[in-house]
C-alpha positions as a printed Julia matrix, in Angstrom:
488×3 Matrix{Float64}:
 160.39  156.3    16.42
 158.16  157.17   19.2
 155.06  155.43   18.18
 157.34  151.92   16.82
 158.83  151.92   20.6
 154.92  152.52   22.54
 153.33  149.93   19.71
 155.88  147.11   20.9
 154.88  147.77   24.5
 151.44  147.29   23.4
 152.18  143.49   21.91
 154.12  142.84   24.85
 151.59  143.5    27.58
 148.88  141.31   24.73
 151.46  138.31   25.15
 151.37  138.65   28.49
 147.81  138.65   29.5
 147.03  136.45   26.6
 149.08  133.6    28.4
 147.86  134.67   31.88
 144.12  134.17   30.07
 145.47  130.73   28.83
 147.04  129.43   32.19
 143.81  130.88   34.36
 141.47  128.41   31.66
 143.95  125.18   32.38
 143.59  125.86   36.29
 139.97  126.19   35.99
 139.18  123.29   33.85
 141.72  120.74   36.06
 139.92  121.97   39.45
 136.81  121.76   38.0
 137.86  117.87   37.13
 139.5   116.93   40.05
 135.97  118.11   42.12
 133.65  116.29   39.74
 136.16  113.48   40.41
 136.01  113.65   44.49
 132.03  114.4    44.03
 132.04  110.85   42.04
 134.25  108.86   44.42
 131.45  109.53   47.3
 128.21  109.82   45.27
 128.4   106.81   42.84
 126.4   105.46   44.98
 123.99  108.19   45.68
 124.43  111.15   47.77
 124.74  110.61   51.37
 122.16  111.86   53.78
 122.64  112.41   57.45
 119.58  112.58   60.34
 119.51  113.9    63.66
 122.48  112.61   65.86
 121.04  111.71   69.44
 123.22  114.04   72.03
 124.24  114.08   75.3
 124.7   110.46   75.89
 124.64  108.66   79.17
 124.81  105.32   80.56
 123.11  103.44   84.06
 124.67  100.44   84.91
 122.48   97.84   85.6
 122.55   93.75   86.29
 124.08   92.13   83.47
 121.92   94.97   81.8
 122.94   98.71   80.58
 120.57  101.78   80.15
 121.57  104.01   77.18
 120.04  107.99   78.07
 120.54  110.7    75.3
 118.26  113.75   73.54
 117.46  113.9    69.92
 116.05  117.18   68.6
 113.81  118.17   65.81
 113.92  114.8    64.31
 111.16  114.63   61.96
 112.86  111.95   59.76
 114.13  109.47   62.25
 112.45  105.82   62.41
 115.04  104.08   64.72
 117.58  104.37   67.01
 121.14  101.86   66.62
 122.86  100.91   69.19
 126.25   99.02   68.21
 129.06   97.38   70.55
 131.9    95.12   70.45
 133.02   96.61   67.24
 130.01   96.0    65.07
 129.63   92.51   66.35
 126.35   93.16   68.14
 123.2    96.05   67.87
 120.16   96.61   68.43
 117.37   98.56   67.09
 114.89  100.72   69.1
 111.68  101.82   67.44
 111.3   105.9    67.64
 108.58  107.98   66.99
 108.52  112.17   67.54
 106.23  113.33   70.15
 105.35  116.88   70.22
 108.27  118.2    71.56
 111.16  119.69   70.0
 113.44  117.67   71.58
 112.91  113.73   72.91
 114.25  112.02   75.79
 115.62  108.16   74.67
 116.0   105.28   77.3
 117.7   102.4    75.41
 117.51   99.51   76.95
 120.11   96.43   75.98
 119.62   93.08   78.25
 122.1    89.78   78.53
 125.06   91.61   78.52
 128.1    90.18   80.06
 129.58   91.86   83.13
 132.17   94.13   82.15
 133.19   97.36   80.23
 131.36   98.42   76.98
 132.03  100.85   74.2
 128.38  101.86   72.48
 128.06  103.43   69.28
 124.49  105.5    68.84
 122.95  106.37   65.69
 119.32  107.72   64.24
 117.89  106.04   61.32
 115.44  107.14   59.11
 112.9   105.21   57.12
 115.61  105.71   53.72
 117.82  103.76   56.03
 120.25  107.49   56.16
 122.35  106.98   59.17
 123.24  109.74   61.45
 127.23  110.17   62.49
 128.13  108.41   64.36
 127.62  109.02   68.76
 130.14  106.9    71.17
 129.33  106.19   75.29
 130.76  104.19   77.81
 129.18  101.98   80.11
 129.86   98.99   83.04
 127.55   96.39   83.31
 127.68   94.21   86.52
 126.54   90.86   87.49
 127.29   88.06   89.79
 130.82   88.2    90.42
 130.48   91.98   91.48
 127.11   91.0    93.42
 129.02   87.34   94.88
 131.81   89.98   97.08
 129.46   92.15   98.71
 128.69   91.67  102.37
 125.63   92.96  104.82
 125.97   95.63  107.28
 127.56   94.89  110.38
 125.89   94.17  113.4
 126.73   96.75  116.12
 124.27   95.32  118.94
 121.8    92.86  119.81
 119.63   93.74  122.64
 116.56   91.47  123.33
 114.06   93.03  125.97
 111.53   91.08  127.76
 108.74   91.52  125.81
 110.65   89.86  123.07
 111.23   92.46  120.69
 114.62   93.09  119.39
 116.75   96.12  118.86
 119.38   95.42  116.4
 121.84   98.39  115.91
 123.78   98.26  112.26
 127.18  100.18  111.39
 126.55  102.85  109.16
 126.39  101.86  105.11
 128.6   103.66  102.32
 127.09  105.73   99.62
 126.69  102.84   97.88
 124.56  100.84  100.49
 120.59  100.62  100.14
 117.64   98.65  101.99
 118.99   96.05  104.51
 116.39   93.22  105.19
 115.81   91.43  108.22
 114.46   87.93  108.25
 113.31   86.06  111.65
 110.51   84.11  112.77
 107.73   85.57  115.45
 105.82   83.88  118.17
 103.0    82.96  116.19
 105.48   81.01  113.38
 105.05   83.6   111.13
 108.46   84.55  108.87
 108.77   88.76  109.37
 111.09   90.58  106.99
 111.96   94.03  108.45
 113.49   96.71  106.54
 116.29   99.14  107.21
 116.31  102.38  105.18
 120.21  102.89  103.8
 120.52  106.46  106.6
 119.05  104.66  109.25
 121.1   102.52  111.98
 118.31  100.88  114.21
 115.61   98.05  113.55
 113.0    96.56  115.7
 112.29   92.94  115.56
 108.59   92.12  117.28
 107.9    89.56  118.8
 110.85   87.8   118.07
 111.23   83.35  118.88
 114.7    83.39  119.5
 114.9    79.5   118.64
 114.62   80.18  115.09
 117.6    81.91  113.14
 117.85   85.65  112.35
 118.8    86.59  108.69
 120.14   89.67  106.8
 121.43   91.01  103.42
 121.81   94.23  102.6
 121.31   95.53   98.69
 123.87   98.04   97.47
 124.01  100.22   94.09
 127.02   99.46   91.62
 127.44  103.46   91.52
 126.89  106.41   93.72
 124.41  108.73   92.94
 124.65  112.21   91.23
 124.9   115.58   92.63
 121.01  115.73   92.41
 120.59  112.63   94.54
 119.95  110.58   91.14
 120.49  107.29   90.95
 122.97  106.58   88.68
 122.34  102.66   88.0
 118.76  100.82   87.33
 119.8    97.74   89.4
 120.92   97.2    92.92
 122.64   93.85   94.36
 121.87   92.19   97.46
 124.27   90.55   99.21
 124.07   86.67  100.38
 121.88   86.6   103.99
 123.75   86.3   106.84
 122.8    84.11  110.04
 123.21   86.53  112.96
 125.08   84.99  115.32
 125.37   85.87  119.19
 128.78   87.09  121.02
 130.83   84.34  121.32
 131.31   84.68  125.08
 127.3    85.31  125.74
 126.33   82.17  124.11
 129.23   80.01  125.97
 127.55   81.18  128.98
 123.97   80.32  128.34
 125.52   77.62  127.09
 126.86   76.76  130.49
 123.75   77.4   132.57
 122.66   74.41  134.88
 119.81   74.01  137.14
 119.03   72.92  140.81
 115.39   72.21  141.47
 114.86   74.19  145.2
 111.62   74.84  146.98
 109.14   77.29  144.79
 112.06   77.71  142.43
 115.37   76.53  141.04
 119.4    77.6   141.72
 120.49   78.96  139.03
 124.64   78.32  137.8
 126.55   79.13  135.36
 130.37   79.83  134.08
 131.67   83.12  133.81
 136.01   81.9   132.9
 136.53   85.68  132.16
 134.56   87.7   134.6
 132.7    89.11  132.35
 130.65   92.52  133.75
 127.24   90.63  133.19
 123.24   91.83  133.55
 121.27   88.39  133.77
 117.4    88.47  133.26
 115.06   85.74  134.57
 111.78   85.44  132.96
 109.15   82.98  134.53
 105.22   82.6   134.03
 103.42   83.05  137.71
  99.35   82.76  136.59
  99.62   83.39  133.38
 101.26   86.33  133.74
 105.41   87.43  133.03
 107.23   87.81  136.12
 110.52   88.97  135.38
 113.65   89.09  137.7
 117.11   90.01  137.33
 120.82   90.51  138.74
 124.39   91.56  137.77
 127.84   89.4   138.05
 131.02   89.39  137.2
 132.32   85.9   139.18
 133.85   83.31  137.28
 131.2    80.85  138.85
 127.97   83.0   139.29
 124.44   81.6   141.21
 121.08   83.2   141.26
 118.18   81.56  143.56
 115.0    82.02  141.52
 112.14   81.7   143.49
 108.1    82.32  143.16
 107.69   79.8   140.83
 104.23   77.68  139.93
 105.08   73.8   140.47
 105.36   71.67  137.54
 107.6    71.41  134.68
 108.34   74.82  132.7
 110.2    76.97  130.71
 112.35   79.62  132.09
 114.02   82.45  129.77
 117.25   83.73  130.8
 118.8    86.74  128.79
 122.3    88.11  129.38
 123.84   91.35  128.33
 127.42   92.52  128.47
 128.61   96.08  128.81
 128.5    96.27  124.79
 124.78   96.14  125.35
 125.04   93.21  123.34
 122.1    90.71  124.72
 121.14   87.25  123.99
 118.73   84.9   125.51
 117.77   80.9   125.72
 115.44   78.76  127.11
 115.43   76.25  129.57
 112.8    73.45  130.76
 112.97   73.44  134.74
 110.86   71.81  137.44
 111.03   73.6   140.98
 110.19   71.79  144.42
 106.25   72.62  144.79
 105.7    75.66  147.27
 102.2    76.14  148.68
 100.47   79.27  150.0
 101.23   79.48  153.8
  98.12   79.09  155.63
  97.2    82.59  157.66
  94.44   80.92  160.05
  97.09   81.11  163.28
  99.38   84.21  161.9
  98.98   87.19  164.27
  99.99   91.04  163.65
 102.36   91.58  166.67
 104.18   94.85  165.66
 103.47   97.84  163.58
 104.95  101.69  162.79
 101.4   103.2   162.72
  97.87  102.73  161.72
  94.67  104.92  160.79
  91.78  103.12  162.28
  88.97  102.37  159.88
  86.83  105.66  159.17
  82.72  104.93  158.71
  83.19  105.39  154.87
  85.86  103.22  154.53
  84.17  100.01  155.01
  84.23   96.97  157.77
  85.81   97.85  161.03
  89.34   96.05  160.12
  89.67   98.65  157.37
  93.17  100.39  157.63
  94.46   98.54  160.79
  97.85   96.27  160.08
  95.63   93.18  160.68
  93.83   93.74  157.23
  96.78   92.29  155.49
  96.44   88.76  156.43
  92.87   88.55  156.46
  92.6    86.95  153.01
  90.56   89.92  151.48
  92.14   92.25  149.25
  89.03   94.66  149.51
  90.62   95.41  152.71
  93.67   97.42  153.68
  96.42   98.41  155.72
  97.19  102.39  155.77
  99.87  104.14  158.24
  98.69  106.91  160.37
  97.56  110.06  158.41
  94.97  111.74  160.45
  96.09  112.48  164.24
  99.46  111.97  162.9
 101.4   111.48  159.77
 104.6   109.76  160.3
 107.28  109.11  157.97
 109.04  106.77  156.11
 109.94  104.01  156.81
 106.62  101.83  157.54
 106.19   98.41  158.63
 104.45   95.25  160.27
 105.6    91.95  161.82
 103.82   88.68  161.77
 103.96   86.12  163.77
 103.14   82.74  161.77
 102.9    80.59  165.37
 105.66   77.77  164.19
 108.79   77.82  161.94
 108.42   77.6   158.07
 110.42   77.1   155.05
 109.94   80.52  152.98
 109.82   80.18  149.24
 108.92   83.8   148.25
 106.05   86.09  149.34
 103.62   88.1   147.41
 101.78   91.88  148.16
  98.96   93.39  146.78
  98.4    97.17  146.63
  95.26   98.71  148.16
  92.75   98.48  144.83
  93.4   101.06  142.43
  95.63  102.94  144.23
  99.91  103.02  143.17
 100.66  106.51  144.92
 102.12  104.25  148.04
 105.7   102.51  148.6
 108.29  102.21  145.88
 111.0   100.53  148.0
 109.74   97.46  149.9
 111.77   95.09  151.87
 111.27   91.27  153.57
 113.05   90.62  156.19
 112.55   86.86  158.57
 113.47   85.81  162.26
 113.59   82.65  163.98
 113.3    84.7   167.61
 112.01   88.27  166.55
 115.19   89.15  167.81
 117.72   88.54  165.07
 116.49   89.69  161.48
 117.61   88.87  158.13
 117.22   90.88  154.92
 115.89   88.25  152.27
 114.01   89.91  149.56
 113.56   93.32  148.25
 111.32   94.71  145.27
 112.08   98.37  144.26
 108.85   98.77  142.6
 105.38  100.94  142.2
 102.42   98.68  142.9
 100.84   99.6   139.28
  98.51   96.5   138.64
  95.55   94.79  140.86
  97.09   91.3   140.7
  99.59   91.23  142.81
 103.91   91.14  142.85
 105.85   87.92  143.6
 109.14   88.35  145.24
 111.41   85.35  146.0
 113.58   84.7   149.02
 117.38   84.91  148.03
 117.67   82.11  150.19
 115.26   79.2   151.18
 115.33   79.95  154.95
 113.29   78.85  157.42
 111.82   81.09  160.1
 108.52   81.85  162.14
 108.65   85.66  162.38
 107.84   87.64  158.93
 108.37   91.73  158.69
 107.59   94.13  155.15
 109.4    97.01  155.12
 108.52   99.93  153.39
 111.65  102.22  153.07
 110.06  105.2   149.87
 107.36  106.17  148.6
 105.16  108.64  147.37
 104.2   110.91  150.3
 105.13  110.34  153.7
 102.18  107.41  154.52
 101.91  103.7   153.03
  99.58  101.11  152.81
  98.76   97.38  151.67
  96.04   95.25  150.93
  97.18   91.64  151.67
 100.51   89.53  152.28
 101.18   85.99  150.75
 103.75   83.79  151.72
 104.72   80.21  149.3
 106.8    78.01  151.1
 106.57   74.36  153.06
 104.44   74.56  156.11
């Protein structure tokens, strides 16, 4: 009973492995199909192959141009690069060969794009035609109607100095802002662009005609740079070039500038409606040379008498500057009353602070007395007393021209060589030698041989003539020789 009860256990467990044995088979046999069924859906064409996908993908914006950057390693295979946009619509293929490195730098290069956002696919090819997967980046290309709202840098100040070079002073650019370029025209006609580095502020023109027009642009980048100070776009746009154009109010008051011809020199007027704090400059040619004068105003109608000036028509440069330091200047054809030099044969030294008769080494007799400064000779000299005595500040002589004459301007010369005299010198004239009037002062060193001009602030007319020396060096001062230009 035992052994019917164990044997029927037996069968049963048979059964039950036998159909576990079946069902395992079916399983086996349908997932085998179903893979050899997936495996033919994607290789009835052939099995796929996939190269190197290029990595770390970049773009640089550029003028109506892109720059693709990316790495592709250990490509042994690879024969091209693809680059694909606007959905498959466009590519282009890039040539690629493996250097010796492990790992290759790409710089794609797609021109004649229009200006606006992209979507780039990136593949490798090899020379099967296997694709890699596929790589996406994102790029901006630019063009005129990003380059057609950009603007130069602004003009802070304008100063011209008298030696005609220019000091223009720009507001500071953006991180975007590169080279500025500044156009103008020299003295000698020749066109001079200047350029301004995107951290620096200040520019010097040389030599600048201030007839012809001043132009700028300024070029910018699309993008800022990268952490690194790496550009981040292969293009930069310049702006359109600007026509620098004066302060309204300095211009209306060149603008306004008349002239009355006087004796050695002309009146100067002009029209000041809104009392403007003013510096006015006054440059005139006396032999050859620059002679420059100046003044400060703030009157509605202002007047300068500018005197010491050669006969015959010329041209006179007047520059203005308000308290922006903004400066502009024009020219003006003017043709003063002839002056002539005084003649000295009648003038007499009648007065004097001091003199240091003429040692033997110091040449003729007249050498250091106050006479030597009308005697026509500029190897001669006037000195104040140093040797017995040595008197101070200030120092002066008086002449006595024997009639009454109309005083244009007068002109000194500084003992050869020698500067270390008076910095402060005054002119002062007298009808009687009793009543004196202040008419020119020059707060100057003597530094050159040939001579400073000085005009009268008025024309007057007068027979007594006194130079004042007020500062100087030490405590002595001396001359060489005394011109006067006026009507005799």
């Amino acid at each position: 009973m035992i052994r019917l009860i164990k044997k029927k256990q037996i069968m049963k467990k048979i059964k039950y492995y036998a159909v576990l044995i079946i069902i395992s088979v079916f399983v086996i046999f349908t997932s085998c199909n179903d893979t050899y069924e997936f495996h033919e859906k994607y290789t009835k064409d052939g099995e796929i192959i996939y190269t190197n996908k290029v990595d770390s993908l970049t773009t640089l914006s550029g003028d109506n141009r892109i720059e693709i950057r990316g790495y592709i390693s250990n490509a042994f295979n690879v024969k091209e690069i693809e680059v694909v946009w606007d959905k498959g619509e466009s590519s282009k293929l890039f040539d690629y060969a493996k250097s010796s490195n492990d790992t290759d730098l790409l710089e794609l290069f797609i021109d004649d794009l229009e200006e606006r956002s992209y979507e780039f696919e990136v593949y490798s090819k090899d020379s099967d035609g296997n694709k890699s997967i596929r790589v996406l980046t994102y790029g901006t290309v630019y063009g005129e109607v990003h380059r057609s709202n950009l603007t130069a840098r602004y003009i802070n100040t304008f100063a011209l100095a008298s030696d005609h070079n220019v000091t223009l002073s720009f507001k500071d650019g953006d991180e975007l802002t590169r080279n500025t370029e500044v156009k103008y025209t020299n003295m000698n006609n020749e066109e001079v662009v200047s350029v301004l580095a995107p951290g620096e502020s200040i520019v010097i023109l040389v030599d600048l005609d201030i007839s012809k027009p001043i132009e700028y642009r300024t070029f910018y980048a699309p993008t800022p740079k990268d952490l690194d100070g790496n550009e981040t776009s292969i293009d930069e746009f310049g702006s359109d070039w600007a026509i620098y154009e004066p302060p309204y109010d300095l211009k209306t008051i060149l603008n306004s500038m008349t002239f009355v011809p006087i004796l050695g020199g002309v009146n100067v007027n002009w029209e000041n409606p809104d009392n403007l704090e003013l510096n006015l400059q006054f440059k005139k040619i006396v032999g050859g040379e620059e002679v420059i004068s100046s003044t400060t105003s703030s009157e509605s109608l202002g007047s300068y008498i500018l005197g010491g000036m050669e006969s015959g028509e010329q041209v006179l440069e007047i520059t203005i500057e308000n308290i922006y330091k903004n400066s502009w200047a024009s020219n003006y054809t003017v043709t003063p009353i002839p002056a002539v030099l005084l003649d000295k044969s009648n003038w007499t030294i009648i007065d004097f602070d001091s003199e240091e008769p003429a040692e033997s080494n110091w040449g003729p007799p007249i050498q250091g007395l106050a006479a030597a400064v009308i005697d026509s000779d500029l190897g001669t000299f006037w000195h104040s007393a140093w040797d017995q005595t040595q008197p101070g500040y200030p120092h002066y002589f008086t002449i006595d021209m024997g009639a009454d004459k109309t005083i244009a301007s007068f002109e000194i010369f500084r003992r050869s060589g020698r500067w270390w005299s008076a910095n402060k010198h005054e002119f002062w004239v007298s009808s009687d030698n009793v009543n004196w009037e202040k008419v020119a002062e020059l707060d100057s060193w003597l530094e050159v041989d040939s001579g400073y001009t000085v005009s009268a602030a008025s024309i007057p007319t007068a027979r007594y003539v006194k130079y004042v020396a007020t500062e100087g060096y030490d405590y002595y001062a001396f001359l060489a020789e005394i011109n006067i230009y006026g009507l005799e």
